[in-house]
C-alpha positions as CSV (number, residue, x, y, z in Angstrom):
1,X,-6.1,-161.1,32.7
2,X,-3.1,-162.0,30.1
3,X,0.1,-162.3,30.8
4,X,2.6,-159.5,30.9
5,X,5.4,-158.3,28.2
6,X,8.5,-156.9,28.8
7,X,9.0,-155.1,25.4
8,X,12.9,-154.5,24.8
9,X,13.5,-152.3,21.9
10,X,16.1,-149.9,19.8
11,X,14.6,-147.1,18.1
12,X,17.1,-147.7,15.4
13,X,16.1,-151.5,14.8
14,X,14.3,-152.8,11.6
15,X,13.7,-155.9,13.2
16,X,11.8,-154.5,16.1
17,X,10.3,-152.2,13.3
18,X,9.0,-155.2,11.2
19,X,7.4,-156.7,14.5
20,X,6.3,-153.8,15.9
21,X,2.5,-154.7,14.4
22,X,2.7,-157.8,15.5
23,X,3.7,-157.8,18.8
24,X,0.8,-155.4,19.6
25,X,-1.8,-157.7,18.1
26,X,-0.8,-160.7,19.9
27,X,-0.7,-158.5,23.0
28,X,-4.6,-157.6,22.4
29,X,-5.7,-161.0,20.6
30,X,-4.4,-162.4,24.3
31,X,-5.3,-159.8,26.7
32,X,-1.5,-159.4,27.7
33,X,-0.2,-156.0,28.9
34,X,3.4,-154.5,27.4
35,X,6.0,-152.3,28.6
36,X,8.4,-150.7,26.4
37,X,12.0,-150.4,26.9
38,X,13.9,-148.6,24.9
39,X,17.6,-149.2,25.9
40,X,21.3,-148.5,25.0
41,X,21.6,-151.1,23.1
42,X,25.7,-149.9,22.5
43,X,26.1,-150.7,26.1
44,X,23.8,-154.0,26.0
45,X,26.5,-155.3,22.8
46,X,29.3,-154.4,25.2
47,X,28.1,-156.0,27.9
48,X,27.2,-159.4,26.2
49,X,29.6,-159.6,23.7
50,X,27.6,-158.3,20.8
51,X,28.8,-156.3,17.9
52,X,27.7,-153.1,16.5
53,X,26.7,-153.1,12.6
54,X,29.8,-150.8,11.6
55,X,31.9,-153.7,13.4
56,X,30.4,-157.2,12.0
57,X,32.1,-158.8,9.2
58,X,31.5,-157.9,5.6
59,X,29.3,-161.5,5.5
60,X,27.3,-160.4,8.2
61,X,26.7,-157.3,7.0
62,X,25.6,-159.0,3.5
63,X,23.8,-161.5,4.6
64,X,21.6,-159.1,7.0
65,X,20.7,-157.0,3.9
66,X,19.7,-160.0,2.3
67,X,17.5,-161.0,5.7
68,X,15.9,-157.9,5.6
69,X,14.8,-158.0,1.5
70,X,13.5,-161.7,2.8
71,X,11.3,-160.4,5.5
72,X,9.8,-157.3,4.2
73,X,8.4,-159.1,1.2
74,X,6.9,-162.3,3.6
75,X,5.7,-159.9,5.8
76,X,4.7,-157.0,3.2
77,X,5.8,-154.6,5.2
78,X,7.3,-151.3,3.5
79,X,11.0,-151.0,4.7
80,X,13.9,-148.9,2.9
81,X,17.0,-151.5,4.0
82,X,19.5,-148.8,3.1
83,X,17.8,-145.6,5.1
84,X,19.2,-142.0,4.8
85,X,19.1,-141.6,8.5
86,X,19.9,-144.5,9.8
87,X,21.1,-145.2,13.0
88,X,19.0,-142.0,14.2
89,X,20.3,-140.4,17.4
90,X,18.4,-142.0,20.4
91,X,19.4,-139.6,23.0
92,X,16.5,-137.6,23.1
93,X,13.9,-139.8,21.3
94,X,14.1,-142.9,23.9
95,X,14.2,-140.2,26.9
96,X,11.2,-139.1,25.2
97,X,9.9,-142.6,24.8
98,X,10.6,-143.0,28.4
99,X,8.8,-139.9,29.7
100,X,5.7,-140.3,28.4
101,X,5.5,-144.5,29.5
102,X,5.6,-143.0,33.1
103,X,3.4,-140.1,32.6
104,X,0.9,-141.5,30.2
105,X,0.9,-144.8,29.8
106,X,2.3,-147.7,28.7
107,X,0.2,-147.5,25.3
108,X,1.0,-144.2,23.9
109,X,5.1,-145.2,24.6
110,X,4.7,-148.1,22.5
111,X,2.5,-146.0,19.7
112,X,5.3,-143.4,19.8
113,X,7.9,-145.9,19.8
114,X,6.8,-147.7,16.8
115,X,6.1,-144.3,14.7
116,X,9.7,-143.1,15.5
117,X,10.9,-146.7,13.7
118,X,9.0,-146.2,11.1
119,X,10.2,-142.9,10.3
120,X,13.6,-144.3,10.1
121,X,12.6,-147.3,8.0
122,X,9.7,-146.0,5.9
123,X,9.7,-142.4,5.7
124,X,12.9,-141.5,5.4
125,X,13.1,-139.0,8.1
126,X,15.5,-138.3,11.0
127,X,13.7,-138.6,14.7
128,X,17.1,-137.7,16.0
129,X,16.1,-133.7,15.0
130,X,13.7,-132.0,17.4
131,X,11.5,-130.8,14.8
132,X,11.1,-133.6,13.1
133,X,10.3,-135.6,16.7
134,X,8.0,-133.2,17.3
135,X,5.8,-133.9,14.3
136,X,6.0,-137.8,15.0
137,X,5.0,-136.9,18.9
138,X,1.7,-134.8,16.9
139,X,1.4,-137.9,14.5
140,X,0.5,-140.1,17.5
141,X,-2.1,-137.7,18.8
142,X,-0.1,-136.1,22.1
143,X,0.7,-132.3,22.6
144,X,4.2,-131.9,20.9
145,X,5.4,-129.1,23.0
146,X,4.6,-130.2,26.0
147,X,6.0,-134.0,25.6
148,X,9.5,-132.5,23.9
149,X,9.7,-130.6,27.3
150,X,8.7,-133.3,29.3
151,X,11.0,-135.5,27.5
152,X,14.2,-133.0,27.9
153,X,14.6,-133.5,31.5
154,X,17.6,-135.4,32.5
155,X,16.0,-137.9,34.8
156,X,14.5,-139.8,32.1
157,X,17.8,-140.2,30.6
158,X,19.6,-141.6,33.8
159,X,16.1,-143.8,33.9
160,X,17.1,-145.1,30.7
161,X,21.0,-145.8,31.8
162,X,19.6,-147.8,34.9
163,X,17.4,-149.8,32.8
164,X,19.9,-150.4,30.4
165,X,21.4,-152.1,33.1
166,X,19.0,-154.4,34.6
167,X,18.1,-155.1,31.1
168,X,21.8,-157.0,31.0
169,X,21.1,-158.0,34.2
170,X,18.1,-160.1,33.0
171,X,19.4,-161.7,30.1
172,X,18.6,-159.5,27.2
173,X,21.4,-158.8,25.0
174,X,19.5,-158.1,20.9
175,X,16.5,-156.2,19.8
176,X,14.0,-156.8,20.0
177,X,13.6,-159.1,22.8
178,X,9.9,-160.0,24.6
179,X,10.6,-161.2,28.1
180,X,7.6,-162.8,29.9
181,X,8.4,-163.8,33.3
182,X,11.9,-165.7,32.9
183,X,11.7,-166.4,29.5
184,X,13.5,-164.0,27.4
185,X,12.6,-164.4,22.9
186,X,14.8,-162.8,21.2
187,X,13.8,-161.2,17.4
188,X,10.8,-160.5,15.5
189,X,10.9,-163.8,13.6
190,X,10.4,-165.6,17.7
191,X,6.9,-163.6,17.7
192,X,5.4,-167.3,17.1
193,X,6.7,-168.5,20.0
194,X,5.6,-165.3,22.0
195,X,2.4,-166.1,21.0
196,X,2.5,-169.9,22.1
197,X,3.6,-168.2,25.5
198,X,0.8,-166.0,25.8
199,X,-1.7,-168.8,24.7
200,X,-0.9,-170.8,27.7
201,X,-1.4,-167.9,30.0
């Protein structure tokens, strides 16, 4: 038996959208299990000190646009670094995340996770509506009427609050962030060292 990941992510995130592949794979090639986490990453940034996007310098700013031009051609993976609907509303997509990790499975979270980024940073479309949601929950194979219900009730929201918290309380404070056992790696372009981790065991 692997090791286990403690997968923090934003569902607005291109950086936990251009490791979301890759994170999985080392998770299989190693035989680790993953939990997904889909915080307030508003609240994390207030919390450690962080800034939203809208709030960095105009260098930041620039110089993150030019990041994400670097990394989607090493890494080949399609990304529009200016997208339409971008940041998406979270508040019912990572309740909806949430739900379905605690009534299906840690697997088909992650897999609805993932295809919620990429609609943001490939596709062009806006998770944040229901209807479109509801075609990315059908995307990933799972009933779409019955997970946007499941996904609507309140609880998994105040889940998410709570575990926005102990998230802080741990250490994390970016997305996306692997945490196994103490050790918190923070960003996509750390996934070599997540994989050092996991080859230890």
């Amino acid at each position: 038996m692997g090791l286990h990941i403690d997968y923090y992510v934003s569902l607005n995130s291109p950086w936990t959208h251009l490791g979301g592949a890759r994170i999985e794979a080392a998770a299989t090639a190693h035989d680790a299990t993953m939990r997904v986490y889909p915080v307030d990453f508003g609240t994390v940034f207030a919390g450690s000190g962080g800034l939203p996007l809208p709030r960095r310098s105009p260098q930041r700013q620039a110089y993150r646009m030019m990041e994400l031009r670097r990394w989607r051609d090493l890494l080949n993976v399609p990304i529009n670094v200016q997208p339409k609907h971008f940041p998406a509303d979270e508040s019912r997509t990572a309740p909806t995340v949430i739900a379905v990790r605690e009534t299906m499975g840690d697997r088909p979270a992650i897999k609805l996770a993932h295809r919620i980024l990429k609609a943001v940073w490939q596709n062009e479309l806006n998770p944040g509506d229901p209807a479109v949601l509801a075609v990315l929950i059908k995307d990933i194979g799972l009933d779409p009427d019955a997970v946007m219900q499941l996904g609507a009730d309140p609880k998994w929201t105040d889940m998410r609050n709570r575990e926005t918290e102990a998230a802080l309380d741990r250490g994390v404070f970016g997305a996306p962030s692997y945490v196994i056992g103490d050790e918190i790696f923070w960003g996509q372009d750390r996934l070599e060292f997540v994989q050092r981790r996991l080859a230890r065991g």
